[in-house]
VMD Tcl script that draws the C-alpha trace (Angstrom):
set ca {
  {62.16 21.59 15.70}
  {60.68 17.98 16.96}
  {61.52 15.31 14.84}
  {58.73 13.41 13.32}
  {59.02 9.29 13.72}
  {59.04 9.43 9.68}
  {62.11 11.95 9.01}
  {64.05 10.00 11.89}
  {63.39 6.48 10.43}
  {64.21 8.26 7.34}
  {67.47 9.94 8.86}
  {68.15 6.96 10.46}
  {68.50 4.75 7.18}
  {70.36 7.98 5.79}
  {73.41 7.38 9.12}
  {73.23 3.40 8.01}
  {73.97 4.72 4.08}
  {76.80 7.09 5.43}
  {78.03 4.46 7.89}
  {78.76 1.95 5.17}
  {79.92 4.37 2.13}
  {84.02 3.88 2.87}
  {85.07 6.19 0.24}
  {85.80 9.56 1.66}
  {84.65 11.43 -1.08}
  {81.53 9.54 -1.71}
  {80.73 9.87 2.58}
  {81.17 13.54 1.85}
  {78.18 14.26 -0.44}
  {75.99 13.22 2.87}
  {77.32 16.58 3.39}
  {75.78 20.00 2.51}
  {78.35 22.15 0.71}
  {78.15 23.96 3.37}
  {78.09 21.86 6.46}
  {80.27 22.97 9.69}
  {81.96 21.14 12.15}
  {82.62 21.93 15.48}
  {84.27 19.70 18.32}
  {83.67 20.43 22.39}
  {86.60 18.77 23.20}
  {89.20 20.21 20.84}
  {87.86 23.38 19.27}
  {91.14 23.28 17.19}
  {88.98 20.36 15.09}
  {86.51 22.65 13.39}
  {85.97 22.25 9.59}
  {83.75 25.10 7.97}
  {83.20 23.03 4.60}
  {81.96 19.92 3.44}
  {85.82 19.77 1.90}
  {87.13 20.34 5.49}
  {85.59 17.30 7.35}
  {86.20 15.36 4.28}
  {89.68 16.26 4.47}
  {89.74 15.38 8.32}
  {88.57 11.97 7.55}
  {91.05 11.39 5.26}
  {93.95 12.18 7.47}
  {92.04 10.12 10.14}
  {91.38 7.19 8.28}
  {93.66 5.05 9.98}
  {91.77 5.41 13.56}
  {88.58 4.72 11.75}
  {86.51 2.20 13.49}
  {87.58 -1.67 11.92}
  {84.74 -2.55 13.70}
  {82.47 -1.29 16.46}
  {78.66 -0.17 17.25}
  {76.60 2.87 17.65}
  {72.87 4.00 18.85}
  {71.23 6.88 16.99}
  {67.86 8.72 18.38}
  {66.22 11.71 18.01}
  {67.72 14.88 19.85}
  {65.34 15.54 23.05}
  {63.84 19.01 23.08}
  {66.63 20.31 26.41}
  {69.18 19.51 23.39}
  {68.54 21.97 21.00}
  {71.36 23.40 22.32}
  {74.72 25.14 20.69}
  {77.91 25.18 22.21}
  {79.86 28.35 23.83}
  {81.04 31.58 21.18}
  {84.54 29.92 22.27}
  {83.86 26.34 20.94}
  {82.00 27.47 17.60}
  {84.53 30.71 16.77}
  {87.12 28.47 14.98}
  {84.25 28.04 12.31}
  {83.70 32.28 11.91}
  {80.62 31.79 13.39}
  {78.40 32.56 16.58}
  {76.20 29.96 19.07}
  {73.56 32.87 18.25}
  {73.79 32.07 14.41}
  {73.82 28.20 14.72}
  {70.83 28.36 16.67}
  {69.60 31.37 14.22}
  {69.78 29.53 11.28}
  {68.92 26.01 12.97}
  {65.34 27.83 13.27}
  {64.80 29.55 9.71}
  {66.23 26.10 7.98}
  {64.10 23.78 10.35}
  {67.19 21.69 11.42}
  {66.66 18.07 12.43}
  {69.21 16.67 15.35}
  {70.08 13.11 16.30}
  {72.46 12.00 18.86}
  {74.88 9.10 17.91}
  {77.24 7.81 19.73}
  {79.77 4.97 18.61}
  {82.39 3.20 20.38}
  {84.57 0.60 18.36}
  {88.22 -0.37 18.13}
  {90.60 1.92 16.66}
  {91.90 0.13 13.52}
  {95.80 1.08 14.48}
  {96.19 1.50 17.77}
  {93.89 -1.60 19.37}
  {91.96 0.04 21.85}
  {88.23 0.90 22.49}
  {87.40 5.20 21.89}
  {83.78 5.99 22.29}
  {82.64 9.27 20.19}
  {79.56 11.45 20.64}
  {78.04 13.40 18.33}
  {75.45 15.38 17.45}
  {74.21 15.25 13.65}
  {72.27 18.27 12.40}
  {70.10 17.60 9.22}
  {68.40 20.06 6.72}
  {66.51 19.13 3.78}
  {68.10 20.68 0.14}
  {66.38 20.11 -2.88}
  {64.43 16.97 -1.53}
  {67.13 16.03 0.37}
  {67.88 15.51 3.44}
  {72.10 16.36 4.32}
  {74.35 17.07 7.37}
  {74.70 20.46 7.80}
  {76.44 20.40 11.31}
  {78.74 17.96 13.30}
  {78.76 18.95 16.76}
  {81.28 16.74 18.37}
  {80.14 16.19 22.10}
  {82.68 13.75 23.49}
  {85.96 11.83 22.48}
  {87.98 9.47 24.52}
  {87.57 6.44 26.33}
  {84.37 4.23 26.70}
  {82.42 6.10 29.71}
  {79.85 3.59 30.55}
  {77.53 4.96 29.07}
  {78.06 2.55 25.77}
  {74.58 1.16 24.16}
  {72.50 3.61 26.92}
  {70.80 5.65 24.17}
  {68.70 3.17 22.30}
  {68.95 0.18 19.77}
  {72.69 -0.68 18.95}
  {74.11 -0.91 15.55}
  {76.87 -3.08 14.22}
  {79.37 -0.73 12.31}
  {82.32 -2.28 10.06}
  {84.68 -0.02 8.43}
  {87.74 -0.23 6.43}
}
mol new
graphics top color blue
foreach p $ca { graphics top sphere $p radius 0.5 }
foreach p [lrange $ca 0 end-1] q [lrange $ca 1 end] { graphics top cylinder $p $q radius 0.2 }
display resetview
């Protein structure tokens, strides 16, 4: 499940695309149908449709990032990792099936993490996440969100890599 320096570059101008697209409905089709979210932090926050996270990011618009960066990279090899039946269950499904279908769909991970100013309540949130990609029809879509961290900046801001400028509205 390594990813090849062409499908990240690739992937990587894919995150850019979704990054900039601020119409929630036109983000979503970065989306499989099917995509899944789950969320270490707040298990509560799983979505099991592209619909779901859609909807989510609707109702969260207004703590969208007005402005802020990110890094993106490949997932290392130790990271090919799901999270505890407890974290994944509010989804109806298993860390055995993630990884399960991660395998037979040849699932491509990067690791972003952004950290920007939340547009309403003027202070600085840093978010980690891993993306899962799988290639449909020629394309390549999100088919899992695996929210790692969300809270306040850790330190660990612009650690991972090249930083991005991100403005949203």
């Amino acid at each position: 499940m390594a990813t090849t320096a062409d499908v990240f570059d690739h992937l990587k101008v894919l995150y850019e695309k979704y990054r900039a697209t601020t119409d929630m409905d036109l983000r979503g089709l970065f989306f499989s149908p099917q995509c899944v979210q789950i969320c270490r932090t707040n298990p509560d926050y799983a979505a099991t449709s592209r619909e779901g996270i859609v909807e989510y990011m609707r109702e969260s618009h207004d703590f969208v990032p007005s402005k802020g960066h990110y890094t993106i990279r490949p997932l290392r090899d130790d990271e090919f990792t799901f999270e505890t039946d407890d974290v994944v269950a509010p989804t109806g499904l298993t860390s055995a099936i993630l990884e399960q279908r991660a395998k037979a769909e040849s699932w491509v991970g990067t690791r972003v993490d952004l950290w920007w100013e939340a547009a309403e309540e003027k202070n600085e949130i840093l978010v980690k996440v891993q993306y899962w990609w799988r290639k449909e029809q020629d394309e390549w879509l999100q088919v899992l969100h695996d929210i790692m961290y969300m809270g306040p900046l850790d330190g660990t801001e612009g650690q991972e890599g090249q930083v991005f400028d991100c403005v949203e509205k």
